[in-house]
N, C-alpha and C positions, 0 to 999 in steps of 0.2 A: 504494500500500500504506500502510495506516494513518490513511488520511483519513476524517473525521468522516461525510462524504457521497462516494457515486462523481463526481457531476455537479451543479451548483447551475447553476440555469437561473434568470434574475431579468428575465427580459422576458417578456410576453405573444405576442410575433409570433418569437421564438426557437423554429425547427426543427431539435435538438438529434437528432431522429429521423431526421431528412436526413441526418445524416454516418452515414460508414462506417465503423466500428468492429469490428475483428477482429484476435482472439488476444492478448486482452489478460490479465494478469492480476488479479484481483481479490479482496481475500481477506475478502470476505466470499460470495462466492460460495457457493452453496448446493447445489451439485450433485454429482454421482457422476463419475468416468473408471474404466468399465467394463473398456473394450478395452486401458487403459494406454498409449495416444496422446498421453498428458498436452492433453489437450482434453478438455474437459468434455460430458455426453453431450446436457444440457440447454439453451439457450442463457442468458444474463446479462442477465434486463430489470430496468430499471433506473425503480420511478415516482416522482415527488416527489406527497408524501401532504398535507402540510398543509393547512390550510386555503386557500383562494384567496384570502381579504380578507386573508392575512400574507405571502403568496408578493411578491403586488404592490404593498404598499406602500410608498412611499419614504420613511415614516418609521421603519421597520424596517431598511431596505436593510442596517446595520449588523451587526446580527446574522446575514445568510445565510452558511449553511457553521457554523453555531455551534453551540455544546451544547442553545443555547433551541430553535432551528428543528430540531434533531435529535430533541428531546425532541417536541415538536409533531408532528413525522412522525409517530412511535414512536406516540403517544397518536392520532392519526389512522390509522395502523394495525391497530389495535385499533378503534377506532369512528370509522368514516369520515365525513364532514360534508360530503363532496363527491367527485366522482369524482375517483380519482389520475390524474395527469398521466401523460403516458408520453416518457419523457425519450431513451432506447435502449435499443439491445440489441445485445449482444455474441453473435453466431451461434457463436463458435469458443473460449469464453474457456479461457484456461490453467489446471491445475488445482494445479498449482507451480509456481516460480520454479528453473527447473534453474541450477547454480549451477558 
């Protein structure tokens, strides 16, 4: 909760879609809980959008997780320069933090 990015992946051969990830919460999540199951009806995918020449290079390495490479997503969301990465997905994510 409150983190700039869900997941920063900074290698090329990183299979972040391999793991299993469920019921987590995330608040940026963008979804509906219909039924009131406090699980979301949607699931939680998750792409990293920038461009690929900033993803990988190691003279940036500094910046991942930052305001620049969030802004670069954002700005690659809007007009994509390459296909996004697809990092996971939460099948089950929560739609509260019951407290």
């Amino acid at each position: 909760m409150g983190n700039i990015e869900d997941v920063v992946n900074d290698s090329r051969g990183s299979k972040t879609y391999a793991n299993e990830i469920v019921g987590n919460y995330w608040d940026n999540y963008v979804g509906f809980d219909r039924d009131g199951d406090n699980i979301g009806d949607t699931p939680h995918k998750v792409y990293q959008y920038a461009d690929q020449m900033w993803i990988y290079n190691p003279d940036v390495k500094f910046f991942y997780g930052s305001p620049v490479i969030s802004l670069l997503n954002f700005l690659a969301k809007l007009a994509p320069f390459t296909k996004p990465l697809f990092l996971f997905e939460d099948d089950k994510p929560k739609v509260r933090i019951k407290g």
